[in-house]
TORLUM-499310 format. One record per residue (C-alpha): z, y, x; residue in one letter. Coordinates in steps of 0.2 Angstrom, whole numbers. Layout:
% residues N
+-------+-------+-------+-----+
!    up ! north !  east ! res !
+-------+-------+-------+-----+
!     Z !     Y !     X !   a !
...
+-------+-------+-------+-----+
END
This chain:
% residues 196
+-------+-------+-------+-----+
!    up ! north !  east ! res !
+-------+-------+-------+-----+
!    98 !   648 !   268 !   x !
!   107 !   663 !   269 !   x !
!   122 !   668 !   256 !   x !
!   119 !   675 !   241 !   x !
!   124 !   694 !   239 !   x !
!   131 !   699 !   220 !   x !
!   130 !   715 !   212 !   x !
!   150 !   717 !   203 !   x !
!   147 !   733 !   192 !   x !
!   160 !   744 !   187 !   x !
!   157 !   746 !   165 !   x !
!   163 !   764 !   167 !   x !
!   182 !   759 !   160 !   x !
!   185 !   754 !   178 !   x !
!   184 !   735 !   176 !   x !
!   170 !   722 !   182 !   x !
!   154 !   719 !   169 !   x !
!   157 !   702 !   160 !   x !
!   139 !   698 !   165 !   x !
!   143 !   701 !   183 !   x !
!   158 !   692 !   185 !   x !
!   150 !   675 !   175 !   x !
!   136 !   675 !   189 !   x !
!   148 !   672 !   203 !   x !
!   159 !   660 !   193 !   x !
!   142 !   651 !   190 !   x !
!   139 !   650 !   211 !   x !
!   157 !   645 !   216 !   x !
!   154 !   629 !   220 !   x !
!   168 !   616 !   221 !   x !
!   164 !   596 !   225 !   x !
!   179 !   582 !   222 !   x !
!   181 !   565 !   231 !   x !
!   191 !   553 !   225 !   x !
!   201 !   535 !   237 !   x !
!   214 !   523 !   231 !   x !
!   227 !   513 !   245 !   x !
!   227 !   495 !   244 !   x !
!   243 !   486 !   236 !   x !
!   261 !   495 !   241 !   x !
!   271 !   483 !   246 !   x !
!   289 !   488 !   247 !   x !
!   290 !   483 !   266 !   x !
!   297 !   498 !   277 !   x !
!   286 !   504 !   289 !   x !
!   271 !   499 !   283 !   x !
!   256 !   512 !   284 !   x !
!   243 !   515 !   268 !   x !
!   229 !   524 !   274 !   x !
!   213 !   529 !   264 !   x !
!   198 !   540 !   271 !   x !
!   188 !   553 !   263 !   x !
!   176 !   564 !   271 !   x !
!   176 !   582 !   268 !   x !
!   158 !   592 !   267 !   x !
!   152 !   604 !   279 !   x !
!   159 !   623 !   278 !   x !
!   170 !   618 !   265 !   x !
!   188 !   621 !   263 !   x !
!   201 !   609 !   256 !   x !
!   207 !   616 !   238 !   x !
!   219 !   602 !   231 !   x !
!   224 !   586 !   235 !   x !
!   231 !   577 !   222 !   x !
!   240 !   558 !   222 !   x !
!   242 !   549 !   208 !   x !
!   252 !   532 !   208 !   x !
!   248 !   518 !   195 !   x !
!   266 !   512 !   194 !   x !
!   282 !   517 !   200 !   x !
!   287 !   520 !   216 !   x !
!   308 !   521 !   221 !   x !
!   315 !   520 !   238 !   x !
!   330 !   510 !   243 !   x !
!   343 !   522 !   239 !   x !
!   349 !   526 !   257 !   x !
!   349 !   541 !   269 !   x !
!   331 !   542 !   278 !   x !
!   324 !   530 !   264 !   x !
!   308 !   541 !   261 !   x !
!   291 !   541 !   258 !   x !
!   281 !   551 !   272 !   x !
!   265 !   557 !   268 !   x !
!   252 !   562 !   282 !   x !
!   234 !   570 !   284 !   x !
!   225 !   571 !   299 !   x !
!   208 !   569 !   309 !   x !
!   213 !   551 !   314 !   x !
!   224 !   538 !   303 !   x !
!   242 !   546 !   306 !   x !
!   235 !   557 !   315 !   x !
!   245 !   573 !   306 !   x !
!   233 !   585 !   314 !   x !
!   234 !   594 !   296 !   x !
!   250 !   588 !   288 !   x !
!   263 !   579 !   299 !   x !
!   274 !   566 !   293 !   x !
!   282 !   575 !   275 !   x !
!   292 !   567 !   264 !   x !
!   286 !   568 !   246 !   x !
!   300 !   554 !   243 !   x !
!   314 !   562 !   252 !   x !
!   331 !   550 !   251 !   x !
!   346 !   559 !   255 !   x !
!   356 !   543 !   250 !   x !
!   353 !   543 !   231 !   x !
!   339 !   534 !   226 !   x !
!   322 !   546 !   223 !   x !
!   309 !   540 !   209 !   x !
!   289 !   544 !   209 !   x !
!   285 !   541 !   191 !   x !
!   267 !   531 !   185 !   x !
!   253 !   544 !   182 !   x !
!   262 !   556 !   191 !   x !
!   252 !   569 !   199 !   x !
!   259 !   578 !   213 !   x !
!   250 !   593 !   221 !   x !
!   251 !   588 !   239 !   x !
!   240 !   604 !   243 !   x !
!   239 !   615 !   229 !   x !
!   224 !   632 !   229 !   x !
!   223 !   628 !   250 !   x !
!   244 !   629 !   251 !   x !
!   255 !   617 !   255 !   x !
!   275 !   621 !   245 !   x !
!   293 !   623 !   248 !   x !
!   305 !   608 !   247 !   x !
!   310 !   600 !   232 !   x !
!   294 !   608 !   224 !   x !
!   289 !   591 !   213 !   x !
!   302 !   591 !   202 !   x !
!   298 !   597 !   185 !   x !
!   301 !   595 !   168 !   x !
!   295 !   602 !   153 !   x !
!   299 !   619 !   159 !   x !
!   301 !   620 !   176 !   x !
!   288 !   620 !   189 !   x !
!   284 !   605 !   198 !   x !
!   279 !   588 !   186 !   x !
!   285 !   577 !   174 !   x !
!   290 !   562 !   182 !   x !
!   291 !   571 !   200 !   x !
!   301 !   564 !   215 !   x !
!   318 !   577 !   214 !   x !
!   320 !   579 !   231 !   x !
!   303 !   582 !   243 !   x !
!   302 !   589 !   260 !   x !
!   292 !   606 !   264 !   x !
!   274 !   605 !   263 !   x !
!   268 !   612 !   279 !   x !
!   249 !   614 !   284 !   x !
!   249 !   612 !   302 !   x !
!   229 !   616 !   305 !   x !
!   215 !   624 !   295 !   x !
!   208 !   616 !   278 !   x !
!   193 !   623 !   284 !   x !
!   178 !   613 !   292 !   x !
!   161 !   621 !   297 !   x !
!   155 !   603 !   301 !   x !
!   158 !   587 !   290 !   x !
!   175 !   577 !   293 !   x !
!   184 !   562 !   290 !   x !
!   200 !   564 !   285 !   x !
!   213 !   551 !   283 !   x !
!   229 !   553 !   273 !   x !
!   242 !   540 !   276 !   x !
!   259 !   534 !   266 !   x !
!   272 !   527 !   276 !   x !
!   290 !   520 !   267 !   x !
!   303 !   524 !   282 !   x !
!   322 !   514 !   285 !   x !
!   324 !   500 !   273 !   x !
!   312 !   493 !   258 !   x !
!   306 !   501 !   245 !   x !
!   316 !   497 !   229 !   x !
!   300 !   498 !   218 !   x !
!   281 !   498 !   222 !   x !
!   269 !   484 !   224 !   x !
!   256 !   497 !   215 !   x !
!   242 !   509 !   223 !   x !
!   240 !   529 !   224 !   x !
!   226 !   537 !   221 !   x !
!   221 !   553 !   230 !   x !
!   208 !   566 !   222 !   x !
!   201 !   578 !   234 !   x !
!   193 !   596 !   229 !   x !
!   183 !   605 !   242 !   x !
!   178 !   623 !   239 !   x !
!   161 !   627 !   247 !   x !
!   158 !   642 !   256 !   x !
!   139 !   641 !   259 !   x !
!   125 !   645 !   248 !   x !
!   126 !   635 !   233 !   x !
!   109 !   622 !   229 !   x !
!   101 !   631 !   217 !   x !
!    99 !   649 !   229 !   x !
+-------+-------+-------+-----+
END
């Protein structure tokens, strides 16, 4: 089916009819997914992957991951936590090898029930872009030191995909884990919506 086409009117005070601009809002159409890593163990080098498969002519809109308990690296230069997201398992076809965790030699904490924006509105972020308080952007509970965000390809798929996002503790053990992350996934479908 084609895509639908929306009449936005002008109310004559240069500024989009109410009516108008709720019928689009009401054919947006967003879908989420949701996968969990098994148990992070605080072995370097170990990988945690976890598969999710993005729809057709969709584009990726945030991901989201979320650990159950702490996670702290060892406390020494190149101690991170690398995040990747590709078309095969460490694959980094779409994000390649970032440190969320990014230990410069002092010891770098990803609080419980932390969520941390790994692609936030289709954009990936500057470093150090977790860290948050109260009134500062980033989160509560944030790592305070992260690598750049780069996305390497297109969030966009005309076909369906399967995606695989991978957590990887580099250099020496973690100091803390032995918990899982959770990863929520929001597509933003481009196509016709079910109900046109």
């Amino acid at each position: 089916m084609s895509n639908p086409v929306f009449k936005v009117r002008d109310t004559g005070r240069n500024s989009a009819r109410t009516l108008d601009v709720q019928e689009v809002c009401d054919n947006l159409c967003n879908s989420w997914t949701s996968a969990t890593t098994g148990t992070i163990a605080v072995t370097a080098n170990a990988t945690y992957d976890v598969s999710f498969t993005q729809p057709a002519d969709t584009i990726i809109r945030n991901l989201i991951a979320i650990p159950a308990g702490n996670i702290v690296t060892a406390g020494a230069s190149g101690d991170d936590v690398d995040f990747d997201l590709g078309t095969a398992a460490g694959g980094g076809q779409i994000i390649d090898e970032k440190a969320i965790l990014d230990d410069g030699g002092s010891a770098v904490t990803w609080t419980a029930n932390a969520p941390l924006y790994i692609i936030q509105n289709s954009h990936g972020h500057a470093a150090n872009a977790f860290v948050g308080t109260g009134v500062t952007a980033g989160v509560v509970g944030g790592p305070a030191t992260s690598e750049a965000i780069v996305i390497a390809s297109t969030l966009y798929s005309a076909s369906a995909r399967t995606l695989y996002a991978r957590l990887k503790p580099l250099a020496n053990n973690l100091a803390t884990a032995a918990t899982t992350v959770t990863y929520l996934v929001e597509f933003l479908h481009l196509g016709s919506t079910p109900d046109q």
